[in-house]
C-alpha positions, 0 to 999 in steps of 0.5 A: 611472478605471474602468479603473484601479480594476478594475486595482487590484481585479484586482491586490488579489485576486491578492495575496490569492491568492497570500497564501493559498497561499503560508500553506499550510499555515495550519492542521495537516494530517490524514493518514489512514491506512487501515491499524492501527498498526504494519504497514506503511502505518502505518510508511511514513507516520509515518516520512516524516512527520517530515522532510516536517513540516520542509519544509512548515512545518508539522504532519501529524497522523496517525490511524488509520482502518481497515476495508474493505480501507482502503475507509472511510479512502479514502471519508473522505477522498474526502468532504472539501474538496479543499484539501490540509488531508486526506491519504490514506495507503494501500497499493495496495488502492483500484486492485482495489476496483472488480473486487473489488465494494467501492467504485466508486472507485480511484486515479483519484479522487486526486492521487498525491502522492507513490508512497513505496515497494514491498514484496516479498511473503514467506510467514511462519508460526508458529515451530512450524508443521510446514512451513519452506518454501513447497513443504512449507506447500502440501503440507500445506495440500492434505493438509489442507484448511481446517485451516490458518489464515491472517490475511486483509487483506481482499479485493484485499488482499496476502494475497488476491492471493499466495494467489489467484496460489498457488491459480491453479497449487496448488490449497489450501483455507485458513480465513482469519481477518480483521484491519484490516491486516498488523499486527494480523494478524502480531500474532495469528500470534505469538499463535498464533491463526493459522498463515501469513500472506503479508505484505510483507517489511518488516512482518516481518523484525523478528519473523523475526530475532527468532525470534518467526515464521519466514519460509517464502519470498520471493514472487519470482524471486529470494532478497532479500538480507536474507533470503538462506537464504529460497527464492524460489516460483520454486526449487520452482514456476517456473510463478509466474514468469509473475506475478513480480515484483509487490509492495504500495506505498505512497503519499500521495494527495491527494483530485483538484481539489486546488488545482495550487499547494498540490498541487505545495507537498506534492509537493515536500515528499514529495519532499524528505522522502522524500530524507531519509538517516534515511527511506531507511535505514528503508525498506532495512533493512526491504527496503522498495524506494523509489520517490519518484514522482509526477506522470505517472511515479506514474499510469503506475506505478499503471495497470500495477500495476492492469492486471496485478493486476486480470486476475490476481484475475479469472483466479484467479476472485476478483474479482466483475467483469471489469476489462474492465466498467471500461475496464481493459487486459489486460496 
């Protein structure tokens, strides 16, 4: 009799076990976002999060919460309950926090649900800048130190780290002016309160069609095909090739110790929504390179990108600690 009553009672949890996952979700899911409105964090998740709404059966509410390198949304979402009810929408910031000295945390502290996109670097300016190339906006940086503005993201943002890769070869001094992302900064540039800014592709090429900036080059070794009148760094300075290919990402990170169940319901989710014809049109008109990983491919992807990135900072003298202090291969 005891035996069949633990049997039953066994049973009884277990349904309600699998009930409770099988609701996922019961309730809205907050996406955070660790970026402004508009630059391209902010544009990746927002346009995915409606395809991936029609898979999970459910409602993303997505919000902004910038500041610190994307650090205080990181932090945020590190401190909620790891039940899949909290999303972390992020570029690739956290894997340079620890060598940048802001936060001791990284990527480690997640689940990667889904390894959205990348982007290529470009290097934009005000459309009445006296320079329209990379080799003419350096010359004229060095002939004038610190006059020329540039928006900043932050430390171990995209902006640090393409102006730490051009300052290890061409030696610049710049006055940076700080913004809660790409947005806001290429905002002021249109504004004319700065004068250059190295930004992703995506988060430009509107305002470069429009003639409202004008692009200076592609950070690459090759032209890309939406910009094709744009020189690559390497045309004028081949040494970069040696850094070359890199680029900014874009992913969905659940908070680590997610349930497995609810964690494989979101990657799958992701995964459809981000097959999505609408989403993957968005991503190449854009110049936005898909990606959809997740699983060992995504920590693989983010282990490189932080080995290669980590030793570039430090080499450039920019980072505060060795990646070796944590345990970080040199590439």
């Amino acid at each position: 009799m005891k035996r069949t009553l633990l049997a039953l009672s066994l049973a009884a949890l277990t349904s309600v076990s699998t009930f409770a996952v099988a609701a996922y979700p019961e309730k809205d899911i907050n996406g955070i976002i660790a970026w402004g409105a508009g630059g391209s964090t902010d544009t990746v998740a927002r346009s995915v999060a409606p395809h991936v709404e029609k898979i999970l059966g459910g409602t993303i509410v997505l919000s902004n919460k910038t500041g610190g390198v994307g650090v205080i949304a990181t932090k945020f979402v590190d401190s909620q309950a790891a039940d899949g009810y909290t999303l972390l929408m992020n570029a690739e910031n956290p894997q340079l926090y620890k060598v940048m000295g802001l936060a001791d945390m990284d990527y480690s502290n997640f689940t990667p649900i889904n390894v959205l996109a990348r982007g290529v670097p470009v290097i934009v300016a005000r459309k009445d800048a006296p320079y329209n190339t990379i080799k003419e906006f350096i010359d004229y940086a060095q002939a004038h130190p610190k006059e020329v503005k540039t928006g900043s993201t932050g430390p171990g943002g995209l902006t640090s780290v393409v102006l730490a890769m051009i300052n290890t070869e061409n030696k610049m001094e710049l006055t940076a002016i700080p913004y809660d992302g790409d947005g806001p900064a290429l905002t002021a540039l249109q504004g004319g309160a700065i004068d250059v800014m190295p930004a992703v592709l995506g988060a430009t090429l509107e305002h470069v069609k429009a003639g409202r900036m004008k692009v200076l080059g592609v950070v690459d070794k090759e032209a890309h095909a939406l910009l094709p009148d744009a020189k690559p760094i390497t045309a004028d300075y081949p040494v970069y090739e040696k850094y070359l290919p890199w680029g900014p990402f874009f992913g969905v990170f659940a908070k680590k110790d997610t349930p497995e169940d609810v964690t494989a319901k979101l990657v799958d989710a992701y995964n459809q929504g981000s097959q999505d014809e609408a989403f993957k049109k968005l991503l190449a008109d854009r110049g936005f390179i898909q990606l959809n990983i997740a699983g060992k491919e995504a920590d693989d992807f983010l282990k490189r990108w932080q080995s290669v990135t980590s030793w570039l900072v430090f080499d450039a003298g920019i980072a505060k600690k060795s990646p070796e202090e944590f345990g970080i291969p040199k590439p």
